[in-house]
KETIMAR-924424 format. One record per residue (C-alpha): residue in one letter; x, y, z. Coordinates in nm, 3 decimals. Layout:
+------+---------+---------+---------+
| resn |      c1 |      c2 |      c3 |
+------+---------+---------+---------+
|    a |       X |       Y |       Z |
...
+------+---------+---------+---------+
***
This chain:
+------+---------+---------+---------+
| resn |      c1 |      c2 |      c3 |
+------+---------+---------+---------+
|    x |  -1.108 |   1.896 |  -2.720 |
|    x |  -1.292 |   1.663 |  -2.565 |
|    x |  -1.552 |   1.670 |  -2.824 |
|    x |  -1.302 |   1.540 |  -3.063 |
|    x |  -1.161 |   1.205 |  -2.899 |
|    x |  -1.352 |   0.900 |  -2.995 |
|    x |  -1.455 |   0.638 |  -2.772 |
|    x |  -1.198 |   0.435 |  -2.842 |
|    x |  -0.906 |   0.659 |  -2.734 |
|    x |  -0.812 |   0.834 |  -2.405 |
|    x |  -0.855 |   1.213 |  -2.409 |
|    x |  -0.581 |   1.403 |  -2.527 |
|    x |  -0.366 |   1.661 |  -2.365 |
|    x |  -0.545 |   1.915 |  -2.169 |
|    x |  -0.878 |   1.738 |  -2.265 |
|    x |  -1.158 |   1.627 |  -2.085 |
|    x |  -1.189 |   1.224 |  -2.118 |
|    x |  -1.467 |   1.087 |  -2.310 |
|    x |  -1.818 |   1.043 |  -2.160 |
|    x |  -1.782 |   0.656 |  -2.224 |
|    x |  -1.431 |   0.545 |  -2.177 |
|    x |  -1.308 |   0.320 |  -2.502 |
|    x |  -1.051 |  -0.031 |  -2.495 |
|    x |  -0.744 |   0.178 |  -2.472 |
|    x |  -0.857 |   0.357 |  -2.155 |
|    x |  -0.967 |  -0.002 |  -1.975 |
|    x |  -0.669 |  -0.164 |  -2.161 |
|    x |  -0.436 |   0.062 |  -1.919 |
|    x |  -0.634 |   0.029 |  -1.620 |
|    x |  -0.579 |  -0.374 |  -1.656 |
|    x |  -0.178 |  -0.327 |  -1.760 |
|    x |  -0.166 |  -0.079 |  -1.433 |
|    x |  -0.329 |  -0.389 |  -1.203 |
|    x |  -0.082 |  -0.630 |  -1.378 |
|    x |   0.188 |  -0.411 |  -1.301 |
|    x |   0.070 |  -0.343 |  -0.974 |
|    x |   0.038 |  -0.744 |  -0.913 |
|    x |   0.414 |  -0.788 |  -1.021 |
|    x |   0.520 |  -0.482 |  -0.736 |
|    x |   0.341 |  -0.669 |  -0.470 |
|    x |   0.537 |  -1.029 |  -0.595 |
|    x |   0.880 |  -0.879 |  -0.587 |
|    x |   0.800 |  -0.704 |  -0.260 |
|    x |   0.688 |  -1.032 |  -0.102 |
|    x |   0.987 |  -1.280 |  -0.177 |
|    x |   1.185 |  -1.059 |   0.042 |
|    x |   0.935 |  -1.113 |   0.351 |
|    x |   0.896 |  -1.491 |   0.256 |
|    x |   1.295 |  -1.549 |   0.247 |
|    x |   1.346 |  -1.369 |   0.557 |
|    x |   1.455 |  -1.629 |   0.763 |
|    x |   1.717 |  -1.753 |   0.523 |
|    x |   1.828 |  -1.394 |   0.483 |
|    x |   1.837 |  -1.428 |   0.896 |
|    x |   2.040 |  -1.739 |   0.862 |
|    x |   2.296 |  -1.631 |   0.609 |
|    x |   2.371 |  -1.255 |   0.779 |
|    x |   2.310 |  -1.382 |   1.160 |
|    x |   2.089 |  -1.107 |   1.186 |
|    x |   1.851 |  -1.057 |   1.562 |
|    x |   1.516 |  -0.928 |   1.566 |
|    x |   1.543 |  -0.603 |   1.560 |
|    x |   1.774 |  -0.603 |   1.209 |
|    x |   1.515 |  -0.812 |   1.023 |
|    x |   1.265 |  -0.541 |   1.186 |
|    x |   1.505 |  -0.255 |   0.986 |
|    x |   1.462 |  -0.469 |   0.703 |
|    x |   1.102 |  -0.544 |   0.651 |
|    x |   0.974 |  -0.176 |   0.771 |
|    x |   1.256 |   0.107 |   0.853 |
|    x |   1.457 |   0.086 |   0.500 |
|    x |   1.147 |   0.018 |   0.291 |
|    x |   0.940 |   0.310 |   0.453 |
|    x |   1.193 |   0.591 |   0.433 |
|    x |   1.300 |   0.528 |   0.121 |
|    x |   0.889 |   0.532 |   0.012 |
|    x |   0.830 |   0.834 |   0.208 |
|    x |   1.121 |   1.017 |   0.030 |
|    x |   1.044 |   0.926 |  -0.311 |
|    x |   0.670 |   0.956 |  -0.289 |
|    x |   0.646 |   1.324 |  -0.298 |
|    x |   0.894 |   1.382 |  -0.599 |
|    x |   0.728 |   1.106 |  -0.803 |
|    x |   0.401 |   1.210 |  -0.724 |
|    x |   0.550 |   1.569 |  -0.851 |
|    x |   0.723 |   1.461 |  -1.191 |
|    x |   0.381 |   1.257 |  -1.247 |
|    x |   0.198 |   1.579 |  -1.335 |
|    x |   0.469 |   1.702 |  -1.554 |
|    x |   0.652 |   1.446 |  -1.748 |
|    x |   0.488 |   1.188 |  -1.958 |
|    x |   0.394 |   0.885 |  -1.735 |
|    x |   0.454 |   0.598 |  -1.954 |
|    x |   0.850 |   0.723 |  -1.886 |
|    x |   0.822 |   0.794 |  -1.556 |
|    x |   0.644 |   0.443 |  -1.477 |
|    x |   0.850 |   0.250 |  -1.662 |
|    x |   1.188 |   0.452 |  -1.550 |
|    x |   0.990 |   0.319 |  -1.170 |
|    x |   0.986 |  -0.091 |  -1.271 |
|    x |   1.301 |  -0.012 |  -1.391 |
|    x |   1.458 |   0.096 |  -1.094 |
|    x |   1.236 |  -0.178 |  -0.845 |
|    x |   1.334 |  -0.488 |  -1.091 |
|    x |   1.719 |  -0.348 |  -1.056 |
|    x |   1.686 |  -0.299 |  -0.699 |
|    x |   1.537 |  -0.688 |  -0.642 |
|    x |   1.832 |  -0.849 |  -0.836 |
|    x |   2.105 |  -0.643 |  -0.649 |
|    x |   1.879 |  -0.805 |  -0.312 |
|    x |   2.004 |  -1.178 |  -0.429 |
|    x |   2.343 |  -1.079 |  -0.463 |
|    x |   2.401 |  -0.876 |  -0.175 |
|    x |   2.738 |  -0.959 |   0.034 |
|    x |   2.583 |  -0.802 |   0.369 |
|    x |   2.288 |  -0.692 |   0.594 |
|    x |   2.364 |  -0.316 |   0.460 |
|    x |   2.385 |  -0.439 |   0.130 |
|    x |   2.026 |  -0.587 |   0.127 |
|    x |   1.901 |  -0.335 |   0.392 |
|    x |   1.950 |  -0.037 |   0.096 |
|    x |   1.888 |  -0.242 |  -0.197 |
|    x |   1.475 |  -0.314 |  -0.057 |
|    x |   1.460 |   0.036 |   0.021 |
|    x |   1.506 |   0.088 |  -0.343 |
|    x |   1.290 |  -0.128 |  -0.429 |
|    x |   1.004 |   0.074 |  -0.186 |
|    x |   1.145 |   0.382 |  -0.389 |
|    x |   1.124 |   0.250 |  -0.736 |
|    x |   0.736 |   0.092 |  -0.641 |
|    x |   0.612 |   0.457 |  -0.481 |
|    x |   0.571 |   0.608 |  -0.811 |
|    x |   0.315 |   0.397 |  -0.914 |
|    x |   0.036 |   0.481 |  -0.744 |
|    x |   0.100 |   0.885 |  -0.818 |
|    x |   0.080 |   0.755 |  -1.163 |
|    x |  -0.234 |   0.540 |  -1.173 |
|    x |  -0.402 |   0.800 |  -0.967 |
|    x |  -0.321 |   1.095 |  -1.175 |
|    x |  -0.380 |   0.859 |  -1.512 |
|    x |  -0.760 |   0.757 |  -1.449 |
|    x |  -0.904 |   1.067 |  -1.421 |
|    x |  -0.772 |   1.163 |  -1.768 |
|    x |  -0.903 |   0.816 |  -1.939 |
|    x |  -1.255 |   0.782 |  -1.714 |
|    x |  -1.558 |   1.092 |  -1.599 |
|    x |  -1.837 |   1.005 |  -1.429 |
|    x |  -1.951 |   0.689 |  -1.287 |
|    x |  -1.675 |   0.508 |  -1.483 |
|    x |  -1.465 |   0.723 |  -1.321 |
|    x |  -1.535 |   0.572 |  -0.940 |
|    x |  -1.592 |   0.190 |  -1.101 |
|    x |  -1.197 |   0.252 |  -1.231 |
|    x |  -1.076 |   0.382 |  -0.888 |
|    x |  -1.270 |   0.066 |  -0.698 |
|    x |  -1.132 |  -0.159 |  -0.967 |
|    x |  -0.766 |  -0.051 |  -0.890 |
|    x |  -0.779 |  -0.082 |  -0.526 |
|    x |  -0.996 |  -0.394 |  -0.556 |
|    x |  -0.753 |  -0.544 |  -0.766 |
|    x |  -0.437 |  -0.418 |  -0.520 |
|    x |  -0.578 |  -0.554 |  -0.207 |
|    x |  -0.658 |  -0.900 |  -0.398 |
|    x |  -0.325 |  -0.895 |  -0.617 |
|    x |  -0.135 |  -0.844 |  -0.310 |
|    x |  -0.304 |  -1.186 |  -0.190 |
|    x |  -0.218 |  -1.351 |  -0.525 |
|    x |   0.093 |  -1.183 |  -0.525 |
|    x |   0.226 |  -1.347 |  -0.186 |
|    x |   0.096 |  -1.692 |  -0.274 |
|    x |   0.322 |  -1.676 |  -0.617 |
|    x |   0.607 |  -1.552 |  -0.463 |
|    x |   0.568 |  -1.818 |  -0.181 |
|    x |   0.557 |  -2.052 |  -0.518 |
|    x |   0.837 |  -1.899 |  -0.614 |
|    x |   1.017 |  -1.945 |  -0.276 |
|    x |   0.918 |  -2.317 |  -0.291 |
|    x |   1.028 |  -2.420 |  -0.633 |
|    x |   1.339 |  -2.217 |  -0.659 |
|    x |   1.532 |  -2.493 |  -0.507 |
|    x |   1.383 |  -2.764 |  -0.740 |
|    x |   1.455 |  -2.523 |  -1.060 |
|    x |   1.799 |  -2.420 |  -0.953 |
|    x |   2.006 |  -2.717 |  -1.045 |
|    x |   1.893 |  -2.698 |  -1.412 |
|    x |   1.945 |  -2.334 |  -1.396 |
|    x |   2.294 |  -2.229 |  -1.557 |
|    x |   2.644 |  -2.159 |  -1.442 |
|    x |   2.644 |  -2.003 |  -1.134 |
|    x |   2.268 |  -1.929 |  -1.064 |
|    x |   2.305 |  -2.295 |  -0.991 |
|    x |   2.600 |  -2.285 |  -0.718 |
|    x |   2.376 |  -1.994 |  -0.551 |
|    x |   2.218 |  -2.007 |  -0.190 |
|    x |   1.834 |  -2.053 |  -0.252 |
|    x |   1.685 |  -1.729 |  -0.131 |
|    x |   1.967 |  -1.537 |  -0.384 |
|    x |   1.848 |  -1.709 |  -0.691 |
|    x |   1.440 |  -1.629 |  -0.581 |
|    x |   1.544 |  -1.270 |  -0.546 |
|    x |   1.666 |  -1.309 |  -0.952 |
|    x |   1.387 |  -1.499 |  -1.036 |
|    x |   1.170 |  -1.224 |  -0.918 |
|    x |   1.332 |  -1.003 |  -1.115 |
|    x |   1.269 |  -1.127 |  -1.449 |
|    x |   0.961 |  -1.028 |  -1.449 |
|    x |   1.113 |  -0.655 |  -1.485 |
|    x |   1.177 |  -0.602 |  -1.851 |
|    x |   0.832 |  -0.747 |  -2.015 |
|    x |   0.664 |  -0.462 |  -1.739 |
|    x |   0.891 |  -0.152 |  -1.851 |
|    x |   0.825 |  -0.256 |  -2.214 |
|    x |   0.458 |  -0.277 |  -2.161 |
|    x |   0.473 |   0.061 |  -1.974 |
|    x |   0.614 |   0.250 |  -2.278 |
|    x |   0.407 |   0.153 |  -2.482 |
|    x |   0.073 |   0.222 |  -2.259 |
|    x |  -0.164 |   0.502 |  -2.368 |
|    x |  -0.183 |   0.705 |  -2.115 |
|    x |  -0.220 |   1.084 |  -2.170 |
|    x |   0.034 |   1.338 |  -2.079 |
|    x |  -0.027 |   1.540 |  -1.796 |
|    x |  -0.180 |   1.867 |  -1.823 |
|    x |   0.104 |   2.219 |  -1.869 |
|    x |   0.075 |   2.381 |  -1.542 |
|    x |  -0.155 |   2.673 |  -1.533 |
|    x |   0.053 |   2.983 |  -1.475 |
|    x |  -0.272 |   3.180 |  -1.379 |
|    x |  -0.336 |   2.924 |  -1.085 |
|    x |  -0.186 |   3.013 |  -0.750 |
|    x |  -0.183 |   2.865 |  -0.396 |
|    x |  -0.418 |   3.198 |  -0.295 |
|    x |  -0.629 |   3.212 |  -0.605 |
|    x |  -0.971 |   2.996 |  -0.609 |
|    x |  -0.772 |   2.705 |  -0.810 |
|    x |  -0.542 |   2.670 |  -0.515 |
|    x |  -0.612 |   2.725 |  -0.177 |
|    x |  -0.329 |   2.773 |   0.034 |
|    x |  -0.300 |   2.381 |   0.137 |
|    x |  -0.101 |   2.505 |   0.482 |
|    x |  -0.353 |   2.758 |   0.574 |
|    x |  -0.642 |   2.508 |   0.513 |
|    x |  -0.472 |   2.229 |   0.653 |
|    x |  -0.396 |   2.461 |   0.969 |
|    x |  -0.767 |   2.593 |   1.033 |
|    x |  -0.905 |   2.228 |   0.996 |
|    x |  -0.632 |   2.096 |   1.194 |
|    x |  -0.920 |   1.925 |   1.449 |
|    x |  -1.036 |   1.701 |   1.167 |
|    x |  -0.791 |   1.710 |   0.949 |
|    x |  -0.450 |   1.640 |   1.207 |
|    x |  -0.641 |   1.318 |   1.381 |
|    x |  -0.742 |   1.169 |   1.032 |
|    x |  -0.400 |   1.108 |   0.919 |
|    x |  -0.265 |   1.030 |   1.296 |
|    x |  -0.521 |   0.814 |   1.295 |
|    x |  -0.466 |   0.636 |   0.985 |
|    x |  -0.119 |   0.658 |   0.985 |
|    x |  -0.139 |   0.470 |   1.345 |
|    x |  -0.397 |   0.218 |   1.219 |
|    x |  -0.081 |   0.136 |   0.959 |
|    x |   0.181 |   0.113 |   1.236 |
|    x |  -0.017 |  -0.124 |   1.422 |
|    x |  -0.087 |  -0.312 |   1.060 |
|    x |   0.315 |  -0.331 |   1.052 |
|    x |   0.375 |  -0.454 |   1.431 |
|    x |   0.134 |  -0.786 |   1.301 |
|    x |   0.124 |  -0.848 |   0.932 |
|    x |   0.439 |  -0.867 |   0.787 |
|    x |   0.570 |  -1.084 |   1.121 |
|    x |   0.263 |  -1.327 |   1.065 |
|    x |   0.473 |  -1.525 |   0.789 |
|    x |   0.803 |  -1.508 |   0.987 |
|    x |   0.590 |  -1.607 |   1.282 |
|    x |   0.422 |  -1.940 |   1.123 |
|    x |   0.753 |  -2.046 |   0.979 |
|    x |   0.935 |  -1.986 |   1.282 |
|    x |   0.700 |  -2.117 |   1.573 |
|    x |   0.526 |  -2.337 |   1.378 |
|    x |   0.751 |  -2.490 |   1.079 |
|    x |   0.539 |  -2.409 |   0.809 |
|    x |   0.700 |  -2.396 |   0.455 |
|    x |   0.713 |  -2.059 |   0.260 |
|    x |   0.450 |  -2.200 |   0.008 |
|    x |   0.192 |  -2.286 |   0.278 |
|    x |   0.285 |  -1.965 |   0.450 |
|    x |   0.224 |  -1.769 |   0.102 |
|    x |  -0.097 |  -1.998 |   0.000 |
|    x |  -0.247 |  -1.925 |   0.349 |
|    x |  -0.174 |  -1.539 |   0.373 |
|    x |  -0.254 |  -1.532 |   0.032 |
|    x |  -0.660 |  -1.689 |   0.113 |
|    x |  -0.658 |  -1.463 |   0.403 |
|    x |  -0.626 |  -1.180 |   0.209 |
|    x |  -0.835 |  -1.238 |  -0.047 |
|    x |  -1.107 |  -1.378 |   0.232 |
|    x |  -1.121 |  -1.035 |   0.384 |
|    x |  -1.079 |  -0.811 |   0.122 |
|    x |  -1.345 |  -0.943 |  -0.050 |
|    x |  -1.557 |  -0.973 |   0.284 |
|    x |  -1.474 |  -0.615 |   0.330 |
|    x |  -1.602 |  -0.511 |   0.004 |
|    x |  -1.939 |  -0.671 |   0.068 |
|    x |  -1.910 |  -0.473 |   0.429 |
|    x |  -1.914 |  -0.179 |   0.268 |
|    x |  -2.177 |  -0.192 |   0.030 |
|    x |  -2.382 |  -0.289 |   0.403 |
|    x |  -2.259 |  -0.024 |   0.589 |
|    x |  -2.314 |   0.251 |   0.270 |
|    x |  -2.673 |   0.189 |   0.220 |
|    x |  -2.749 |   0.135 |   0.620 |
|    x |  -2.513 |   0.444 |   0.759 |
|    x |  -2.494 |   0.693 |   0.506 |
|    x |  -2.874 |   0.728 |   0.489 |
|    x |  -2.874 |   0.761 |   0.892 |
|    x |  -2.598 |   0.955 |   0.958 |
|    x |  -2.496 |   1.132 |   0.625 |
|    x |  -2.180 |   1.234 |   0.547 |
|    x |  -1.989 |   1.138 |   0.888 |
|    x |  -2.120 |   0.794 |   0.853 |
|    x |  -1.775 |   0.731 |   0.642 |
|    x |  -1.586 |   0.857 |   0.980 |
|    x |  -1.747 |   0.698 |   1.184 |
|    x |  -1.705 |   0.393 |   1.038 |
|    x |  -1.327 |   0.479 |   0.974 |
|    x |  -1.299 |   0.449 |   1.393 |
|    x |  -1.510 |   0.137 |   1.474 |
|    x |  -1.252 |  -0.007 |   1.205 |
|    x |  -0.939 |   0.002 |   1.503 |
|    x |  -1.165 |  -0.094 |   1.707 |
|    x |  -1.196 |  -0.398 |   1.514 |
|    x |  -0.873 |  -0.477 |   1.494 |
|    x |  -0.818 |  -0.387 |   1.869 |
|    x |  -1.082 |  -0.721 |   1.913 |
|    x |  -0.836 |  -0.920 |   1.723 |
|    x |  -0.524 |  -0.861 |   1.896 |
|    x |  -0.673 |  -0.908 |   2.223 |
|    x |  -0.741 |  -1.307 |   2.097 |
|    x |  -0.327 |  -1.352 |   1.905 |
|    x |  -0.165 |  -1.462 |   2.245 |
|    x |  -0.419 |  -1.709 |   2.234 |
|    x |  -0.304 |  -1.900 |   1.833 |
|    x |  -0.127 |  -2.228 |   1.870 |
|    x |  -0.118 |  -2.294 |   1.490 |
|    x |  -0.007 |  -2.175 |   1.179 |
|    x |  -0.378 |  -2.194 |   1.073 |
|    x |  -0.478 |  -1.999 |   1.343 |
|    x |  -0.214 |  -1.708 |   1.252 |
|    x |  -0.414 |  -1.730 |   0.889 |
|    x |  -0.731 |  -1.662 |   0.997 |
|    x |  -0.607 |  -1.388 |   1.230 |
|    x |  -0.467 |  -1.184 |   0.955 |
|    x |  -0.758 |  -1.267 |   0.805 |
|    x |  -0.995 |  -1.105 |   1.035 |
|    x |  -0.725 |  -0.789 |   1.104 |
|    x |  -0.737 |  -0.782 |   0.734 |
|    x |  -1.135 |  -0.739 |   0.719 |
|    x |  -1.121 |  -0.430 |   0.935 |
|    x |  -0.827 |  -0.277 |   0.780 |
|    x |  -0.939 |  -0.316 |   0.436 |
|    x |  -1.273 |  -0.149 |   0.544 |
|    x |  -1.056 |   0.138 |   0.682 |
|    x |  -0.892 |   0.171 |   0.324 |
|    x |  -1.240 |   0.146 |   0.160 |
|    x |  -1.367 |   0.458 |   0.403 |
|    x |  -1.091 |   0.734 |   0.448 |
|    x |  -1.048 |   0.812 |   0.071 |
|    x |  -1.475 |   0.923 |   0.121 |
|    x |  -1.359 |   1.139 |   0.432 |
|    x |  -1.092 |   1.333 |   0.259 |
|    x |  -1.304 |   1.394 |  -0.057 |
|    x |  -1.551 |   1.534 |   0.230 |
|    x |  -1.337 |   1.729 |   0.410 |
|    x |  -1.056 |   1.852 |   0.138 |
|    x |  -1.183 |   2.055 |  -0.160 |
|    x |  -1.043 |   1.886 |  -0.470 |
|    x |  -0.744 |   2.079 |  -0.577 |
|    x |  -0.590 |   2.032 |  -0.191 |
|    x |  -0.673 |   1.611 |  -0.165 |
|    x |  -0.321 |   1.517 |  -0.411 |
|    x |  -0.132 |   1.700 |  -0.158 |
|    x |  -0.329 |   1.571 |   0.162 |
|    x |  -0.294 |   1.193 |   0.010 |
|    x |   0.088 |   1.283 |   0.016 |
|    x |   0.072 |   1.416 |   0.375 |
|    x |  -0.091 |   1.102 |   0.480 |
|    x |   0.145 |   0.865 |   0.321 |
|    x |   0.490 |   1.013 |   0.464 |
|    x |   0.359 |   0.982 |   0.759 |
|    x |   0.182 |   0.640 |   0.760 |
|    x |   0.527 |   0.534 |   0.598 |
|    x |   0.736 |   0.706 |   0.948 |
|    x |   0.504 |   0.536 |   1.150 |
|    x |   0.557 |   0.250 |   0.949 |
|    x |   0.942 |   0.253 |   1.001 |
|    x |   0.909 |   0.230 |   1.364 |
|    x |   0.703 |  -0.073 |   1.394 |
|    x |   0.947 |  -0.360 |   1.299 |
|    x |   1.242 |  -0.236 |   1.520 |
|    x |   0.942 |  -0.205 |   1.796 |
|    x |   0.842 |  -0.557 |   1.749 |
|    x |   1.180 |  -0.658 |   1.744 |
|    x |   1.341 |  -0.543 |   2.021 |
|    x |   1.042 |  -0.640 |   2.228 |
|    x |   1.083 |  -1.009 |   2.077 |
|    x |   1.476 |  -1.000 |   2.175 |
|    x |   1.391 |  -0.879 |   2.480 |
|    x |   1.164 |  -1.140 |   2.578 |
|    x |   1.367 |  -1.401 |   2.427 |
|    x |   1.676 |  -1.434 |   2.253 |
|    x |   1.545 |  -1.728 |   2.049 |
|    x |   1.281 |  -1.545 |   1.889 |
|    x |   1.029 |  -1.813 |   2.053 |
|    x |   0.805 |  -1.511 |   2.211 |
|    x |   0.729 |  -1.290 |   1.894 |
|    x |   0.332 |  -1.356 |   1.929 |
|    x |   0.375 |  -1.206 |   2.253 |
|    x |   0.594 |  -0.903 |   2.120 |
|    x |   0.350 |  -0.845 |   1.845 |
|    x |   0.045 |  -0.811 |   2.078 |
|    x |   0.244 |  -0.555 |   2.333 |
|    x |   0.320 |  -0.326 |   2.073 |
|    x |   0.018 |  -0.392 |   1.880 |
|    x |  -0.241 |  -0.298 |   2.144 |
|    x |  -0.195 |   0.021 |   2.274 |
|    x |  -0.109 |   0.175 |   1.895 |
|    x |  -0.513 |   0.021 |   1.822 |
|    x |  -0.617 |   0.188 |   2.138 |
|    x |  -0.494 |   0.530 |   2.056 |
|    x |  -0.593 |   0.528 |   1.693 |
|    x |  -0.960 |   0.463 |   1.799 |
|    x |  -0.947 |   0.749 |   2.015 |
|    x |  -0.747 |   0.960 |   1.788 |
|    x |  -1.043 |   0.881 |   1.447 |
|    x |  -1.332 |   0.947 |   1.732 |
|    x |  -1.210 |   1.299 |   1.729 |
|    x |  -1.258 |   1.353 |   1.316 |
|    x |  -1.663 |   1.376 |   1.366 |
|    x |  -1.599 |   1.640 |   1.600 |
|    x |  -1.717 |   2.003 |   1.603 |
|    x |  -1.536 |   2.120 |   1.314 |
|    x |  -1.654 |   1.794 |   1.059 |
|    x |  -1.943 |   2.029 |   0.942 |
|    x |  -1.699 |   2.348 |   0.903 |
|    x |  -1.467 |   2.150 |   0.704 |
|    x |  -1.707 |   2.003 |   0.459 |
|    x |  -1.878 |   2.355 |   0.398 |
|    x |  -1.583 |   2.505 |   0.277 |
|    x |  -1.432 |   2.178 |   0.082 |
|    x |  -1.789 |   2.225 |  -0.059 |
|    x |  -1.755 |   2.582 |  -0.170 |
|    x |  -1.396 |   2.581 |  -0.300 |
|    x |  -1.520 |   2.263 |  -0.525 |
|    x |  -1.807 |   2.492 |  -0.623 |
|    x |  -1.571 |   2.829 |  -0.686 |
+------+---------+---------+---------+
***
């Protein structure tokens, strides 16, 4: 079939994409960023409001922890694995759209919640409604891109994620700023609302152009199950058996990652509650200077990489990618040693700057040392695996931070502080934990990811 699609369509169900992928197939890889860039928006406003939502629900530490990682990562983690499921059996254009859907919803309800519960299950929604679309990009590329298109796709997706998010949190720090300038010519009672209520709404509005756009997207239909295909036949290995006899790679590598992420969540999202707390900087500075920050290292991490790949991989072959994966904590170990020591706003901006350089890298390496290590038909499920459990570790980290910043102080004045003690010794034992992938069994495991590809 794949003989029959032109260049100018995606490949058709069952079929192989086209050797040169036509407009349609780049035309959804640049709707998929867009959408991707809205996600990131309505997920910021929340983080960039957060001390109004404080304000209004007289909430401590450790409840604006809850609500910034705990309801946000369970409700990912639960909906990741379904979505990801119904992704390679129902037609994704419904299944993406039924996701903005369901996020937009959930963001509105988040402006006109009554309580801390209220809000606290309403942005875990949101995290639920936003999990499916990276199941769906992921599974749509392959379809619409082979070959070297193929990778230049994938790289353009998570270029555009880790430098959308950055554009993403300086417009909703926009929004956050103007909302209160807009709101008086707004109508009826949008214009009675608290501020952070009507930038919640605002947010939202965004939500019907992006499900309309997702209907109407070409992306294939997933491929009809093959009945013939089992977990024991060469298709599909048994993922638990293989996971189990590479457990001394494979275990450590999404420990490892998953505690690189916690650590991520004891700093980053406290950065902008930090610099508007200790510092008094407005949500629109706070969103334009996260926002360069992140675009400052993801882009210096990109040109990082393309260093490291032609100076590493020729020396050290395939565990160059691991290796690199563990210097990466390492790196952001370094940075956290030097937070107790920011006095500004600015410096709290180039710090997540520089934490954002090493993590990016991270994110750049580990998809190479699962394609290494996991034979093809096992690497969907092992993604899965390592999100459920970057997204537990991820639920711990703002209660951690928080009840180390109440305990300190009941003002909140010490949160640099709390963020470095919990910080630290996470970075410390993910280093350790990633030294252990280029152990004894890396070769084993890449042999036999080798011959099930080649079976």
């Amino acid at each position: 079939m794949a003989s029959t699609a032109t260049t100018d369509e995606p490949a058709s169900l069952l079929g192989e994409p086209p050797a040169r992928a036509g407009f349609a197939a780049w035309l959804v890889l640049g709707a998929l960023s867009l959408i991707s860039l809205v996600s990131f928006a309505d997920r910021y406003v929340l983080l960039l409001v957060n001390e109004q939502v404080r304000q209004a629900f007289h909430l401590t530490d450790v409840q604006i922890g809850l609500l910034q990682g705990t309801g946000t990562a369970v409700c990912g983690a639960l909906a990741s694995y379904p979505l990801g499921w119904m992704t390679g059996r129902f037609d994704n254009r419904y299944v993406l759209a039924g996701c903005i859907a369901a996020w937009s919803l959930a963001v509105a309800l988040s402006g006109l919640s009554p309580s801390f519960e209220a809000i606290l299950i309403f942005s875990g929604l949101v995290a639920a409604g936003e999990a499916g679309l990276s199941p769906v990009a992921y599974s749509a590329i392959p379809r619409l891109f082979s070959g070297t298109q193929r990778q230049i796709a994938n790289s353009i997706f998570v270029a555009t994620a880790i430098g959308g998010g950055a554009l993403a949190i300086a417009l909703a720090g926009l929004l956050v700023e103007l909302t209160p300038t807009v709101q008086p010519y707004l109508p009826g009672t949008l214009a009675k609302m608290e501020p952070w209520r009507v930038s919640f709404l605002l947010a939202a509005a965004a939500g019907p152009a992006m499900v309309a756009l997702a209907l109407v997207l070409p992306i294939p239909r997933a491929a009809a199950p093959n009945p013939a295909a089992t977990e024991a036949s060469p298709a599909g290995p048994a993922f638990g058996s293989y996971l189990w006899r590479h457990r001394g790679q494979l275990f450590p590598l999404v420990l490892g990652s998953a505690l690189a992420g916690l650590a991520f969540g004891a700093v980053g999202p406290w950065i902008a509650i930090a610099a508007g707390r200790l510092f008094n900087a407005a949500p629109s500075e706070v969103g334009a200077g996260m926002g360069i920050a992140q675009i400052g290292s993801a882009f210096s991490a990109f040109l990082v990489s393309l260093v490291v790949t032609r100076v590493a991989l020729p020396r050290f072959g395939a565990v160059a990618p691991a290796m690199v994966l563990a210097f990466t904590s390492v790196g952001m170990l370094v940075c956290c040693l030097v937070l107790p020591l920011i006095h500004s706003a600015t410096g709290l901006y180039v710090f997540f700057g520089s934490f954002g350089l090493f993590l990016s890298l991270g994110a750049m390496f580990q998809p190479t040392v699962f394609q290494t290590l996991v034979p093809v038909s096992l690497i969907g499920r092992m993604v899965a695996v390592q999100f459920i459990v970057t997204m537990i570790c991820a639920a711990i980290s703002g209660p951690l931070v928080g009840a180390a910043s109440d305990a300190l102080a009941a003002d909140g004045s010490h949160l640099i502080t709390a963020m470095t003690v919990v910080a630290i010794p996470i970075l410390i034992l993910a280093a350790l934990t990633l030294q252990m992938v280029r152990g004894p069994g890396f070769q084993a495991a890449k042999a036999e990811a080798e011959a099930l590809n080649a079976a």
